[in-house]
C-alpha positions in Angstrom: 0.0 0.0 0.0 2.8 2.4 0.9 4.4 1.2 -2.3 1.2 2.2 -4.2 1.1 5.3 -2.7 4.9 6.9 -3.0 4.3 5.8 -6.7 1.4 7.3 -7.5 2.8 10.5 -5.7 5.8 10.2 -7.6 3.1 10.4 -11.1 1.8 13.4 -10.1 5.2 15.4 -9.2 6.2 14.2 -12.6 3.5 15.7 -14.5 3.7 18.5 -12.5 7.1 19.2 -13.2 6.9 18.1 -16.9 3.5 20.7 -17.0 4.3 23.4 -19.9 5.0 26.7 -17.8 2.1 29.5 -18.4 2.7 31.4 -22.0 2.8 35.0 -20.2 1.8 36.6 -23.9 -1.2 34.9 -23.5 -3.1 37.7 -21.4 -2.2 40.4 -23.5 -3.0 38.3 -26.6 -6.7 38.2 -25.1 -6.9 41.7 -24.3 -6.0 42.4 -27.8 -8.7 40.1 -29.3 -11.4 41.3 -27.1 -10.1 45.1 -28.3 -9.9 44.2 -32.4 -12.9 42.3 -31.7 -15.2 44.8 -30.4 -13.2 47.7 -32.6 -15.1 45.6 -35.2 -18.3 45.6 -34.1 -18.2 49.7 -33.9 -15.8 50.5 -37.4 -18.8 50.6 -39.6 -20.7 53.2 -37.6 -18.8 56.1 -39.3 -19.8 54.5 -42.8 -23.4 54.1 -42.5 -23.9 57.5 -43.8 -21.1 56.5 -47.4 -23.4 53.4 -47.7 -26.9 55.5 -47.4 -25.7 58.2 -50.1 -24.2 55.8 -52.3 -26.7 52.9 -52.0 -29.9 55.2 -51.3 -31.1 53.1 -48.7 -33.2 55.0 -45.9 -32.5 55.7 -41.9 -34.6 52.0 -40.9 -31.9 50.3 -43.1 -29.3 51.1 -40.9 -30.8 50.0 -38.1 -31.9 46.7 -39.5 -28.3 46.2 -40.1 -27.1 47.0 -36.8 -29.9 45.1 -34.9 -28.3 41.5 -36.5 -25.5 42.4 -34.9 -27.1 42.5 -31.8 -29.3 39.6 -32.1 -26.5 37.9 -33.6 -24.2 38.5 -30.6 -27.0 37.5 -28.6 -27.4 34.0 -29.7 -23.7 33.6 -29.2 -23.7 34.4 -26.0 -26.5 32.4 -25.0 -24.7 29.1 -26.5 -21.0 29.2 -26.8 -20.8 29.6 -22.9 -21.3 25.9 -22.8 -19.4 24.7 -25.9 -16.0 26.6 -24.6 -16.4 25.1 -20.6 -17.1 21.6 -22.8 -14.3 21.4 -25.8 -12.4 24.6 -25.0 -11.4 28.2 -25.5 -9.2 27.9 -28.1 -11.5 26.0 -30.8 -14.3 28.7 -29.7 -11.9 31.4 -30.0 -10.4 30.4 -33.6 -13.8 29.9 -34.4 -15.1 33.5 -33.6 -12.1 35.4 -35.0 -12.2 33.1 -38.3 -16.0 34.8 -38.1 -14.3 38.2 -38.1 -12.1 37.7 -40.9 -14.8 36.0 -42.7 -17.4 39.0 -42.2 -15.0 41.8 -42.6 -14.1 40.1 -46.2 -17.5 40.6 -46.9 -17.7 43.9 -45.6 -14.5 44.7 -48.2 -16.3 43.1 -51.2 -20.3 44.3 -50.3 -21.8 45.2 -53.2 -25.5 45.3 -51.8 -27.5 45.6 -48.3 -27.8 42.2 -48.3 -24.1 41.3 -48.2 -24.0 44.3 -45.0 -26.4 41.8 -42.9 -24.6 38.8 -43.4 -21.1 40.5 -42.5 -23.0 42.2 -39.3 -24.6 38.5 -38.7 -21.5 37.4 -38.7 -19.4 39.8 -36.8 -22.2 39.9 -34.4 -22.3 36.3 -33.4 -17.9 36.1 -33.7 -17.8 39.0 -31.5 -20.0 37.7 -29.1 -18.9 34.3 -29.0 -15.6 36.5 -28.6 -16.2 38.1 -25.4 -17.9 34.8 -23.5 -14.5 32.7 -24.4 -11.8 35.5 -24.0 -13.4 36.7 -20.9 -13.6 33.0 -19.3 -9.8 31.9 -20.8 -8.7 35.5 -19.4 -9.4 34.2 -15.6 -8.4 30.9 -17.1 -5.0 32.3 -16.7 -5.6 34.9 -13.2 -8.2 33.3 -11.5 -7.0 35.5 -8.7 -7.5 38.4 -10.2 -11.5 38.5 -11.3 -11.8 42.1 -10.6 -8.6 43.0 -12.1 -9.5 41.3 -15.2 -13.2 42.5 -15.4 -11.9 45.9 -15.0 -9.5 45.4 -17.8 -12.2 43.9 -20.6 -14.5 46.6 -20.0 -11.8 49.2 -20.9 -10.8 46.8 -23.7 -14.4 47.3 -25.1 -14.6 50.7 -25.1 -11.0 51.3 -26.1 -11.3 49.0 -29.3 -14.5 50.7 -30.1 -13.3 54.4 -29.6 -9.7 53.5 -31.7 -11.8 51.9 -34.7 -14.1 54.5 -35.0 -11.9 57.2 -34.5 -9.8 55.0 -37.3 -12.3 54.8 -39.7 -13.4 58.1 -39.7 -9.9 59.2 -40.1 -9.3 56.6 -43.3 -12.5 57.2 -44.8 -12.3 61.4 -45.3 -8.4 61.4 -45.7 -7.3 57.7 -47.1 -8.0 55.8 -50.0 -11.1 53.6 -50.8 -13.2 54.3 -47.6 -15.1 51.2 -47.6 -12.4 48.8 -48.3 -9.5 49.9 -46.6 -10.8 49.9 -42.9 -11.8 46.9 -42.9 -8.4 45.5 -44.5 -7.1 47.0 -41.4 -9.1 45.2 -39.5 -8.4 42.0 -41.1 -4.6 42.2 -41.2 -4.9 42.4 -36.9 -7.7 39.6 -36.9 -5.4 37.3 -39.1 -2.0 38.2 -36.7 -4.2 37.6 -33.3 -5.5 33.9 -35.7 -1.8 33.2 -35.5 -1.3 33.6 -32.0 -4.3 31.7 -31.5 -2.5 29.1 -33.1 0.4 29.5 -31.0 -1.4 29.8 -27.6 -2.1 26.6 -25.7 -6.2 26.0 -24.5 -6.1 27.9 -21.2 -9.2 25.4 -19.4 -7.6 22.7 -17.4 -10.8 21.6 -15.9 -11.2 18.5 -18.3 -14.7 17.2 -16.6 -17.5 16.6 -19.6 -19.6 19.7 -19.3 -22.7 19.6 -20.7 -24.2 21.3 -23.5 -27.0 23.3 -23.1 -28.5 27.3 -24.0 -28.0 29.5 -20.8 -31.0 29.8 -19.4 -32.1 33.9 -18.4 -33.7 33.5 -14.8 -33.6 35.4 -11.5 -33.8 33.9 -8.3 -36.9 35.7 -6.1 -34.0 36.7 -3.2 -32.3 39.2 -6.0 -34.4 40.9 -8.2 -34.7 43.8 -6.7 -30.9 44.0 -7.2 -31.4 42.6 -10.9 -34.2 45.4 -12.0 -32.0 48.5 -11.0 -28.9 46.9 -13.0 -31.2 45.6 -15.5 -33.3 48.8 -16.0 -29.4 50.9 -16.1 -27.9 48.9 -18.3 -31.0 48.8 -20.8 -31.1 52.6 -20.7 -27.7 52.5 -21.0 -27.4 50.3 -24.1 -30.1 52.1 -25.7 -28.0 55.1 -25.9 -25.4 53.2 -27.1 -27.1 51.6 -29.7 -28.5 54.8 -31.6 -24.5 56.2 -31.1 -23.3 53.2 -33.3 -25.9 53.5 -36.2 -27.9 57.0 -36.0 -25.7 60.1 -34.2 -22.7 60.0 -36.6 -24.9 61.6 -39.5 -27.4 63.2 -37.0 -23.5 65.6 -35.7 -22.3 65.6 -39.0 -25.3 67.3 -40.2 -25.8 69.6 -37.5 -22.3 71.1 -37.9 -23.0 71.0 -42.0 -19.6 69.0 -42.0 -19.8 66.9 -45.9 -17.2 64.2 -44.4 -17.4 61.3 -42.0 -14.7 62.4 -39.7 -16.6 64.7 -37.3 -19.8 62.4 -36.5 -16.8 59.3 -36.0 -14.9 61.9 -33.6 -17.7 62.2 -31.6 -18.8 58.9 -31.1 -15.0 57.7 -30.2 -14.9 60.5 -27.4 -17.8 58.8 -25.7 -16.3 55.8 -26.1 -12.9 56.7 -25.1 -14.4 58.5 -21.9 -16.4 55.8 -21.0 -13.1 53.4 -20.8 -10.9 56.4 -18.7 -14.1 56.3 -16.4 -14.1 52.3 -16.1 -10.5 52.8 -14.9 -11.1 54.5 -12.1 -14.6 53.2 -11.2 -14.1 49.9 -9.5 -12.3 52.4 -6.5 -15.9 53.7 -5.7 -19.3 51.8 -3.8 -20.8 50.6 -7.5 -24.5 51.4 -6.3 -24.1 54.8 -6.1 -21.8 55.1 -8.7 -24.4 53.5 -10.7 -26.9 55.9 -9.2 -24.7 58.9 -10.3 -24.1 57.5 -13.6 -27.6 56.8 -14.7 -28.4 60.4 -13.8 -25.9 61.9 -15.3 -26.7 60.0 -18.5 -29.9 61.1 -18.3 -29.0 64.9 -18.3 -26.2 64.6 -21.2 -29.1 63.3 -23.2 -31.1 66.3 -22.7 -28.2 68.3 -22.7 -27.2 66.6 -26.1 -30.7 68.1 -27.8 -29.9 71.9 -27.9 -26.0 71.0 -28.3 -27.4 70.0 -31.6 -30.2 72.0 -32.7 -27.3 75.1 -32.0 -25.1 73.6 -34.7 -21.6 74.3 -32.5 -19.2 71.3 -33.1 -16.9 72.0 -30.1 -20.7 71.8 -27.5 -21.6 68.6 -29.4 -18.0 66.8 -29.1 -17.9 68.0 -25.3 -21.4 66.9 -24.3 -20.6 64.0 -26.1 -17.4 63.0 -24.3 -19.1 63.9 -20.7 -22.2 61.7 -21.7 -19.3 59.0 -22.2 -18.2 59.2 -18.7 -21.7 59.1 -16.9 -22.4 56.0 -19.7 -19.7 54.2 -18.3 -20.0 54.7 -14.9 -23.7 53.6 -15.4 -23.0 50.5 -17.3 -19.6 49.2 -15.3 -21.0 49.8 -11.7 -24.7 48.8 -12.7 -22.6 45.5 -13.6 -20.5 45.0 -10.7 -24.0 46.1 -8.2 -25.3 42.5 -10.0 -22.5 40.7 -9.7 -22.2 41.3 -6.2 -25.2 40.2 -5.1 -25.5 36.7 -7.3 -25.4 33.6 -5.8 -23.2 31.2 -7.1 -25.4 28.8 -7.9 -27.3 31.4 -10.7 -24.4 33.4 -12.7 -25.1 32.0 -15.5 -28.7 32.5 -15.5 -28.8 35.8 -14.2 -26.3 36.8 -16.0 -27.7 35.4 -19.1 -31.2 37.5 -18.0 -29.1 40.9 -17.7 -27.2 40.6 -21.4 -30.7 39.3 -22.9 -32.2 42.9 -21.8 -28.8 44.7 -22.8 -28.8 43.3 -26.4 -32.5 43.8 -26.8 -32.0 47.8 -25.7 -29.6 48.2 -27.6 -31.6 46.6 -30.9 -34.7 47.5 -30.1 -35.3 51.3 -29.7 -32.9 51.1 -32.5 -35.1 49.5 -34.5 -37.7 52.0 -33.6 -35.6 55.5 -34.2 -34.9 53.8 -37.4 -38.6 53.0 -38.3 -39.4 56.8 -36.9 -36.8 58.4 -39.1 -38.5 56.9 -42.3 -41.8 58.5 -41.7 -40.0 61.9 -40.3 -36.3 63.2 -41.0 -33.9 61.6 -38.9 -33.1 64.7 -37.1 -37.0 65.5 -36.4 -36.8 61.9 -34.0 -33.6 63.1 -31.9 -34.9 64.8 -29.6 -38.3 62.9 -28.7 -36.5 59.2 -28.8 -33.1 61.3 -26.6 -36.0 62.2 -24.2 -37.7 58.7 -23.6 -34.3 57.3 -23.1 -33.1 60.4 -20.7 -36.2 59.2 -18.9 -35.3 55.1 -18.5 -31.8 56.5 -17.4 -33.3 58.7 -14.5 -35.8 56.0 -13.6 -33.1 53.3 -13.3 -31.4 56.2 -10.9 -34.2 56.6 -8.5 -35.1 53.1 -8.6 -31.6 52.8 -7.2 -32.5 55.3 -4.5 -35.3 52.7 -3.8 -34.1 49.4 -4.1 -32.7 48.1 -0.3 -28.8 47.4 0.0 -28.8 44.2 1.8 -30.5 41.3 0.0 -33.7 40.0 1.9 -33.4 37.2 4.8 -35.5 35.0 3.6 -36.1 34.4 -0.1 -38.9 33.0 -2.1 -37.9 29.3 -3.0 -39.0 29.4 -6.9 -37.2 31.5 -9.3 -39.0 34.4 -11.1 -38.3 34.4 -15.0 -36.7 37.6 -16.3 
């Protein structure tokens, strides 16, 4: 018996010695994906307005386009949860950004709308398959460092959205071919980060058969106050984001009477860019009531953002924007971390499949809706009726914060209440 025992020791110090050391690339290699990956999802918003004029399709178009996306990302996020904790990041990973390449080649080679939807179907589902498998191989690596890492992603996000847009906008007014070479840009990073792929080894050790199944959105009874005032911020919050991505890049440029791309993509990538500098500095501060303050500061940048552009002054626009981007991330990020502080561990993946259900459906839906509006009235009649209702959802998930108790009830309801 001791015999069997020393040996069997003697196994597992060998594979632990003979266990490859930790590929320290690997981290940053993630962060970059997750950055090229969402800078992907947000390039075309400067380009709408090229494909409008030279295409002649109408504001709703645009929106139809950019809701795949989000349903697109939604499915993947439902589903690819499982299949990376079953077969891996890495095959999930090569998978997505082979999706990437794939959409952005159609993207470089559209000819039609039709060819827009299935590159935003595309890039829609890679990126969101994206974000479920980097995210989980990211504390793969630093499972000691969730907070760390969380912080890091979310200023990934809005960094590789900000750069690309900024980027495109740039490319398109002052480079050649504005709706090819963007994208080519794009590709040439999505093929180097393939290649590390390649190169990286699968970061899930855990080699128990998980099972495969869609993540189902529920809430347990004992949370949901916690879950309406994140839900209700981040669905205002997305909302907002959702019309800056398709709608507000034309809606500036024509209120400054500027006939190139550059000044509505400017605008959009200071939000952006403001709402990563604030997710820096966030996670320091109690996340309801940064929440709180976020959602009503959101709410009065919105109504702020109305006569900013009715008066036609670029340099009121651009600031409103950029403060709105700082009160948009504070909402988002500490709505976020007031969730995840409160879930038991027995429910992430359900609540947390609840809470991005909502977000992707704000951010498609009242899309949808501006889009459908701006067909029967000009775009820039819409603005300021569809900024107000969404000002409104921003200051009612503030004072629902107000409302909702800090310490989660004693005793809970024992059935879970569907989201």
């Amino acid at each position: 018996m001791l015999i069997k025992l020393i040996t069997r020791t003697e196994m597992i110090m060998s594979l632990e010695t003979t266990r490859p050391a930790p590929q320290r690339w690997a981290y940053p290699v993630l962060l970059a994906i997750l950055v090229v990956g969402l800078g992907t999802s947000g390039a075309p918003a400067p380009l709408y307005g090229i494909y409008a004029a030279e295409w002649g399709f109408a504001p709703l178009t645009t929106t139809i386009v950019f809701a795949v996306y989000a349903a697109a990302a939604l499915v993947a996020v439902l589903v690819t949860g499982s299949i990376s904790d079953r077969y891996g990041r890495r095959p999930v990973l090569l998978t997505a950004v082979g999706l990437i390449l794939v959409g952005l080649v159609v993207f470089m080679t559209a000819q039609d709308v039709e060819m827009l939807i299935i590159a935003r179907g595309l890039h829609g589902f890679g990126v969101g398959a994206t974000v479920v498998a980097a995210t989980a191989a990211l504390l793969d690596l630093r499972p000691d460092e969730g907070e760390k890492t969380g912080r890091r992603t979310g200023v990934a996000f809005n960094v590789g959205i900000a750069v690309a847009i900024l980027g495109t906008a740039f490319i398109a007014d002052l480079g050649p071919d504005p709706l090819v070479t963007p994208y080519a840009i794009l590709a040439a990073l999505s093929a180097v980060l393939f290649l590390a792929l390649l190169a990286m080894r699968e970061t899930h050790s855990d080699h128990r058969a998980a099972t495969l199944h869609v993540a189902r959105p529920h809430v347990p009874a004992s949370i949901r106050h916690h879950f309406r005032f994140s839900a209700l911020g981040v669905m205002a919050s997305w909302s907002v984001l959702g019309v800056f991505l398709s709608l507000y890049p034309s809606i500036a440029s024509r209120a400054v009477h500027a006939d190139h791309v550059l000044f509505g993509g400017t605008v959009v990538a200071l939000s952006a860019g403001s709402a990563a500098i604030i997710q820096v500095f966030a996670s320091r501060w109690p996340a309801k009531p940064a929440a709180i303050v976020g959602d009503i500061g959101t709410a009065v940048t919105l109504l702020l953002a109305i006569p900013a552009v009715d008066s036609g002054n670029g340099w009121l626009i651009a600031i409103d924007s950029a403060v709105m981007g700082l009160f948009f991330g504070l909402a988002f990020g500490s709505s976020l971390r007031h969730l995840t502080q409160h879930i038991p561990a027995e429910h992430r993946g359900e609540v947390m499949s609840a809470f991005y259900v909502l977000a992707y459906g704000a951010m498609a839906v009242p899309t949808l809706v501006a889009g459908w509006a701006a067909t029967v009235w000009a775009p820039d009649d819409i603005f300021a009726p569809f900024i107000s209702v969404v000002a409104v959802a921003c200051l009612s998930a503030g004072l629902l914060g107000l409302r909702t108790p800090d310490a989660d009830p004693v005793e809970s309801e024992p059935a879970p209440v569907a989201a």
